[in-house]
N, C-alpha and C positions, 0 to 999 in steps of 0.2 A: 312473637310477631302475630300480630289477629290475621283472620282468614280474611283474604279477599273475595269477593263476591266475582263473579267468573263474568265480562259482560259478550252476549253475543249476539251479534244482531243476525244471523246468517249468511255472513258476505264473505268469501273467503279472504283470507289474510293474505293477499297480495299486495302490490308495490303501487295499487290504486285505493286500496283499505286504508294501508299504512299514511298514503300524502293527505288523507282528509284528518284522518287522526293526528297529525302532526300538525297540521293547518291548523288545528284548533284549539291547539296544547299552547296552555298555561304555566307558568312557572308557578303562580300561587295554588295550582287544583294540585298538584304534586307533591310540592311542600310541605307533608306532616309535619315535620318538626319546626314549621315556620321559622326558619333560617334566613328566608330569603330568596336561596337558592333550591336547585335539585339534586341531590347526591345521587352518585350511581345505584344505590340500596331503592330510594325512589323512585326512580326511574325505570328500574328494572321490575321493581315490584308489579307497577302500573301496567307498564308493556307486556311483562311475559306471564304473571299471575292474575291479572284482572282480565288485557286483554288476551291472553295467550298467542302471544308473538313468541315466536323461537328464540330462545336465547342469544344465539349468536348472531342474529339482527339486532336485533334491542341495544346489544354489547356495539357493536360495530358504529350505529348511530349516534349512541352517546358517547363515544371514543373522538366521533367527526365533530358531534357539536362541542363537546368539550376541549377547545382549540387553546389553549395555557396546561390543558391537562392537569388541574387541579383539583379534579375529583369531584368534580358540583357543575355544575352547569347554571349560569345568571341568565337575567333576562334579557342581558344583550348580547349574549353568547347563540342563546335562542333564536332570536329574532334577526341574527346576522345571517345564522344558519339558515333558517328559513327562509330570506331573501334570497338565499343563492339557489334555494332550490324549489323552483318554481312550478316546477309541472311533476306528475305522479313519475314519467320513466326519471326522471334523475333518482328515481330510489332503487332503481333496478339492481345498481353496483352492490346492494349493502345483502341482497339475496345470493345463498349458496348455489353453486352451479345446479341447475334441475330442479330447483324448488316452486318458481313458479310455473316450469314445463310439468310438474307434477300434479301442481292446483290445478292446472288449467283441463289434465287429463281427468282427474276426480269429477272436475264442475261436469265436463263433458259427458260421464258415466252416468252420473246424475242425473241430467237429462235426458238420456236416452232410457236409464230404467222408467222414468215418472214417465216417457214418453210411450213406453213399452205397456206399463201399468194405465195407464189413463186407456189406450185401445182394448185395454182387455176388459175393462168396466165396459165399454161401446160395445163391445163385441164384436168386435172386427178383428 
């Protein structure tokens, strides 16, 4: 299997990262083996090794969209699922209990050290 290329734009990987990235997924961008469809290998690849989504989200998503459970995912399997889920909270369910109370404490730390850092350049 070749290496994926890691993408990261610095947003954290919450349940508002994940609904634009989803919003914008293709059944053909996924498709190496141009099948057609997305196999879970696909799929999984994309989410958890290019974008570094946790596994057990990635898994959990393609388990919902894969609604015949036949191990691929079509483009109207896709875009059924997508329809139903219209706004970034309906992805809240698919995140482990405290995982985005956890992002949310990191982003916050973040800001306060860059906050801490930036006065100490002022000198204040």
């Amino acid at each position: 299997m070749e290496e994926e290329e890691k993408e990261d734009d610095g947003r954290p990987r919450d349940h508002r990262w994940l609904f634009t990235k989803l919003l914008h997924l293709k059944v053909k961008e996924l498709d190496k083996d141009r099948s057609g469809d997305i196999d879970r290998e696909e799929f999984l690849r994309y989410f958890v090794k290019r974008l570094d989504l946790p596994q057990v989200i990635a898994e959990a998503i393609f388990d919902d969209i894969d609604r015949d459970k036949g191990g691929d995912i079509d483009t109207h399997e896709l875009l059924r699922w997508k329809n139903k889920h219209t706004k970034p909270e309906m992805l809240i369910k698919y995140f482990p209990p405290g995982h985005l109370e956890a992002l949310e404490r990191e982003r916050l730390e973040k800001l306060k050290a860059n906050h801490q850092s930036k006065h100490k350049l002022d000198g204040v």
